[in-house]
N, C-alpha and C positions, 0 to 999 in steps of 0.2 A: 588518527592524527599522526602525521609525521615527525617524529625523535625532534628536527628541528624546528618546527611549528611553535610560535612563540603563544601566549595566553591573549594578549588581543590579536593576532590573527586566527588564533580559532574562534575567536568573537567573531568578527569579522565574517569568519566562513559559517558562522552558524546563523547571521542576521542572512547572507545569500540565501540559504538552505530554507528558512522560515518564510523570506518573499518568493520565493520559487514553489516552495509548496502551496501558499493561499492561493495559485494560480491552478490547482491541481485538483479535480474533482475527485476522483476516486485514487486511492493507492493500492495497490494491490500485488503482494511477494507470492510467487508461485515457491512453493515446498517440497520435498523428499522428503523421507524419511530414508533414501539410499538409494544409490546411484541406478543408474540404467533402468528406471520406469518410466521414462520418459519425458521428463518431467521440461526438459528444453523446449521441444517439440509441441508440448499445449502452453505453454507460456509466447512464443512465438505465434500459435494459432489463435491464441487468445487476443494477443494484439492485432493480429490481420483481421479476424471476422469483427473485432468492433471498428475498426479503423472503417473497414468495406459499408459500414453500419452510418457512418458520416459521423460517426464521433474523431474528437483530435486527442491521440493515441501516441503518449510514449513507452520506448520497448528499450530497457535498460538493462544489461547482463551485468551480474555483478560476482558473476564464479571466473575468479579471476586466473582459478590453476586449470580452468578447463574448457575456457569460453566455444560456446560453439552458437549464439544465436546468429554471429554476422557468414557463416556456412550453408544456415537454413536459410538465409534471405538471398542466398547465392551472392553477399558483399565481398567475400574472402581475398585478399588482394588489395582490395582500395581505403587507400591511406583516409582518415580524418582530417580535416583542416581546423587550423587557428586562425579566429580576425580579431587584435587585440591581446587583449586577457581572456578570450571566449571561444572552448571548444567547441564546435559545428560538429552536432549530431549527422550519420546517415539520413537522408529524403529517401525513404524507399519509395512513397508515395505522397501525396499533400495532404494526408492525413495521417502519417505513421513515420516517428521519426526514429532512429535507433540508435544505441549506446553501446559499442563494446567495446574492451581493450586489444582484441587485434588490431582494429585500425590506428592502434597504435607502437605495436610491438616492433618495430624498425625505426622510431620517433625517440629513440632514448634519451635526447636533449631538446626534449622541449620544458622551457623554465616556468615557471610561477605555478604550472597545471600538477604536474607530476613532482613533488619535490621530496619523495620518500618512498621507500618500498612495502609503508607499513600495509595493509590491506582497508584496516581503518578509513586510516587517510583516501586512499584510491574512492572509496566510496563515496565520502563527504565531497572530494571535487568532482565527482562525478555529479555531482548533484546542484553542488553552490558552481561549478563554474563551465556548464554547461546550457547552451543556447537553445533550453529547451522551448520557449514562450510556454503561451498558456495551453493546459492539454484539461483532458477530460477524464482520460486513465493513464495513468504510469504506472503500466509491469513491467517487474523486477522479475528476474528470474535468478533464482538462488544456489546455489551449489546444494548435493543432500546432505543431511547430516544437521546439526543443532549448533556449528559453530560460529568464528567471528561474522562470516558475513550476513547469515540469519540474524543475526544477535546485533548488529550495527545499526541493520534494516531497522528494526522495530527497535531501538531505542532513538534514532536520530528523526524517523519518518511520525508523525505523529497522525494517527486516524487511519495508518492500514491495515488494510486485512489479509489473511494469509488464504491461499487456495492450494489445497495440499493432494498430491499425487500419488498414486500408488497401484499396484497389478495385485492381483485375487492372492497368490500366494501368501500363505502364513506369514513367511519371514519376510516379507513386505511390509503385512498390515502390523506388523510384531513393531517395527520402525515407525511405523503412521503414527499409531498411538506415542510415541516417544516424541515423536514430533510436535503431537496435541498438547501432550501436556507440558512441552516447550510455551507452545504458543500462550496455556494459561497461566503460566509463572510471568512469564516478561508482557503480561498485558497485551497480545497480540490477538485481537478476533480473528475467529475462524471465519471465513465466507462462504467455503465448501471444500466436500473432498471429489476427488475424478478418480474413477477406477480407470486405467488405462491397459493398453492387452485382453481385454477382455471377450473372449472368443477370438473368429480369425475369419479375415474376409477371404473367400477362393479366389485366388488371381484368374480363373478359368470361366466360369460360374457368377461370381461374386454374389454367394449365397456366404451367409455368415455360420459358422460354425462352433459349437460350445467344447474349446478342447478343454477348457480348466470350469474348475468349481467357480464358479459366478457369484456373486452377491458378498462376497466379502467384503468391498470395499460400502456398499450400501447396508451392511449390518454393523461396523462397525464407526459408520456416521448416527444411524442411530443409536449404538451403544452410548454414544459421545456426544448427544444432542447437538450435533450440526448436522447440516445441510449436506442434503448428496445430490454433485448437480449432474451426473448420468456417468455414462460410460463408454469408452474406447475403443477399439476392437484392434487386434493386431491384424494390418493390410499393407499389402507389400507395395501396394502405390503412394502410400504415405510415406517408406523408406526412400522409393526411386524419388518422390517428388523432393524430400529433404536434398536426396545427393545431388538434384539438380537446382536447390535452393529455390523450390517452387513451396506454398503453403497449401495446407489442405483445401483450400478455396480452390484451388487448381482441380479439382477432383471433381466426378459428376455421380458422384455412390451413395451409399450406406453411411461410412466413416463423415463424409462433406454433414450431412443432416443429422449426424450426431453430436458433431464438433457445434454445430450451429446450435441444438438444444440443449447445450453445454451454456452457452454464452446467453440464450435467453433465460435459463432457469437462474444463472449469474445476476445479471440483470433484474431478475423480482427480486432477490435478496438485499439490493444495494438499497438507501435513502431514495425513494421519488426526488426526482431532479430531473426539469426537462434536459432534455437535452441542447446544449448551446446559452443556455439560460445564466447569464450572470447575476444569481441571486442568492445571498446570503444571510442563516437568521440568527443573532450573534446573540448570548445570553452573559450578564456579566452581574454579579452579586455585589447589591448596595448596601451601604452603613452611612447615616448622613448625604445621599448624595451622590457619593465616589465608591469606588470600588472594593468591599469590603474583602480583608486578606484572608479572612476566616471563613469558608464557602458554606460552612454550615451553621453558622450563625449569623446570616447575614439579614437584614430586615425586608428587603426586597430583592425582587428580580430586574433588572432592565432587560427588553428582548428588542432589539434592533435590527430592522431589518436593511438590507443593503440590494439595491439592484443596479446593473452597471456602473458597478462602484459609487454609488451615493444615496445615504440613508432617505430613505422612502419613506419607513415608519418608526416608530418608538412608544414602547409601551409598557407600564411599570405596573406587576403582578405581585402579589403578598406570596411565598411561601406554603407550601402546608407546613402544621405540626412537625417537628424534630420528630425522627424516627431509623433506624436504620434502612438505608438503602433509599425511601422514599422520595428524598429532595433528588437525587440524579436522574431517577425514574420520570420526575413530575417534570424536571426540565426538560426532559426527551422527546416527551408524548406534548409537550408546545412546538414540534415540531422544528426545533435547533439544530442548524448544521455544524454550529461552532459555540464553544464557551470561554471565558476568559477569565481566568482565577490568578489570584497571588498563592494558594496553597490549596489542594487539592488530596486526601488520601488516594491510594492505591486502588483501595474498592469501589469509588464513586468513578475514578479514570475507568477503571474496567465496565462498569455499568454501562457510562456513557461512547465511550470508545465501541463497546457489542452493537448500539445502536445508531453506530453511524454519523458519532456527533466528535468532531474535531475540539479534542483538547488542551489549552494554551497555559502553561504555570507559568506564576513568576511576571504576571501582570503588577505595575505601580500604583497605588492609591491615586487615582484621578476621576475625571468626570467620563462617564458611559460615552459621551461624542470625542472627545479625546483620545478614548483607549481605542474607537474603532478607527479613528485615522489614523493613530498609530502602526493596528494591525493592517489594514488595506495599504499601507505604504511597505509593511513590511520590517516596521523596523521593533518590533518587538520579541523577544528573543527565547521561546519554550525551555524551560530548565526542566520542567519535570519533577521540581520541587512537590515534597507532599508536606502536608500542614503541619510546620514544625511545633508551634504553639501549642495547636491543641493536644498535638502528641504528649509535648510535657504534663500535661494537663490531663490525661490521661483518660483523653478523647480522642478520637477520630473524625474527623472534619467529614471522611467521604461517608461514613453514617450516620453523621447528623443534617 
């Protein structure tokens, strides 16, 4: 947030940031845990092969002291346009649109977009004031390391997941793990991890070759019960095709059909959701009717479902028994893309956040068709509140 950002303007930019995201199927922040494993380079590939995939694919840089995705797309050079109050994303293709701050770095006076050097700030208009429409995936690709801009990501973004990057070397995975246990403090699921460098394709040959110890990166996702969605090889056609801001789709190898079983092992881990599919199944916790503030005391369920924006079905479920963990678990496995609470603990966010279910606090006592025309328009606002009440009380909302 920008030194001069007044408190209803960051309202404001936070009510943008909330309707831009219900348009947004998967989130997804590519990770380090320390520079130079490439982690640009499959964050970029990541968006090209599902974009080629026919999904609609935002690719968003937000390492602001080092940006290098609009290089690999070969944009380097070409300014971004304003129409209005609305920065115009890169077209690299019609189904992949991209975000970086070179296209802006010669723009030093453009008003209302840019109105601070905080890095904060930089991020939120990237998001609330940007022309993204509606997409499918929005990767983020992160700077390494555990600071503001990881830390921004997953507190303003609600429902991503992180896919974290890393090559066989010790002092690699030494940083990975720093990174994981980043992601379990600030409630940020993991999605998976990519070994990246791993072996080496012959520029001659192009037979793969094991110069380094292998499996690190896949022992230390099982150490860590996440997911390992394959590995990388270092190939020198993946450097030239970068300097010539080609993507590994440009390839006809090894590395091309790795990158690709990258993205389909990606892909089972995420929520079943067709694809293209405007459909949403929203879960909001009753007291009399409306929207009970207390999520674990609440008498019933409403589960609403939404398909091209308008409720289809609606259906009101009892609860199990009070238990820890149980009520977020029970809401999940109803198969919810979204929930809408006035107070929520820490632990039930994290529960249901692992599974793929988009978490909203700070919902008003109203009726279940109200709070969801509220949310589809957008105008309801995620604080992130956790259940102050029962705290005093000296409960946990997200365990009961």
């Amino acid at each position: 947030m920008s030194c001069n950002t007044t408190d209803h303007e960051f309202e404001d930019q936070s009510q943008k940031i909330s309707q831009f995201l219900q348009n947004v199927g998967h989130k997804i922040v590519v990770m380090s845990g320390k520079g130079g494993v490439g982690k640009s380079t499959v964050a970029t590939n990541l968006a090209v092969f599902l974009s080629n995939q026919g999904y609609q694919v935002g690719l968003l840089d937000v390492d602001v002291h080092g940006p290098s995705i609009a290089g690999l797309l070969g944009l380097t050079g070409l300014k971004l346009n304003v129409i209005g109050d609305r920065l115009q994303p890169y077209q690299y293709t019609d189904n992949l649109k991209v975000m970086s701050i070179q296209g802006l770095l010669d723009q030093p006076d453009e008003p209302l977009i840019w109105r601070g050097p905080v890095k904060i700030g930089i991020i939120r208009q990237f998001l609330a004031d940007v022309n993204w429409g509606p997409l499918d995936f929005l990767i983020i690709d992160s700077p390494p390391g555990t600071g503001d801009e990881p830390l921004t990501v997953a507190q303003t973004i609600p429902g991503c997941q992180a896919v974290i990057v890393t090559t066989p070397q010790e002092i690699a995975l030494a940083d990975v793990r720093k990174s994981i246990q980043f992601c379990q403090k600030v409630n940020l699921p993991v999605l998976g991890l990519i070994e990246n460098m791993s072996g080496f394709v012959c520029p001659d040959c192009g037979s793969l070759h094991a110069i380094f110890k292998s499996g690190g990166g896949e022992k230390t996702a099982s150490e860590w019960h996440i997911p390992f969605l394959g590995r990388l090889p270092i190939d020198p056609g993946v450097v030239t095709a970068g300097d010539a801001g080609q993507a590994i789709s440009s390839l006809t190898n090894h590395t091309k059909e790795e990158m690709q079983h990258i993205v389909d092992t990606m892909l089972q881990q995420l929520p079943t959701k067709q694809k293209g599919a405007d459909s949403m199944k929203i879960a909001i916790p009753l007291a009399g009717g409306k929207l009970c503030s207390h999520f674990g005391h609440c008498e019933q369920f409403a589960f609403i479902t939404v398909t091209d924006g308008k409720i289809t079905e609606h259906k009101t479920l009892t609860p199990p028994p009070h238990a820890p963990g149980v009520i977020p678990k029970w809401v999940a496995d109803q198969g919810c893309t979204d929930i809408l609470v006035g107070g929520m603990g820490e632990a039930a966010q994290a529960i249901l956040q692992q599974r793929g279910v988009t978490v909203l606090c700070g919902a008003p006592s109203d009726t279940p068709e109200n709070l969801v025309t509220l949310y589809l328009r957008g105008e309801l606002v995620n604080t992130g509140n956790s259940c102050d009440h029962d705290h005093e009380h000296g409960h946990n909302c997200g365990s009961h």
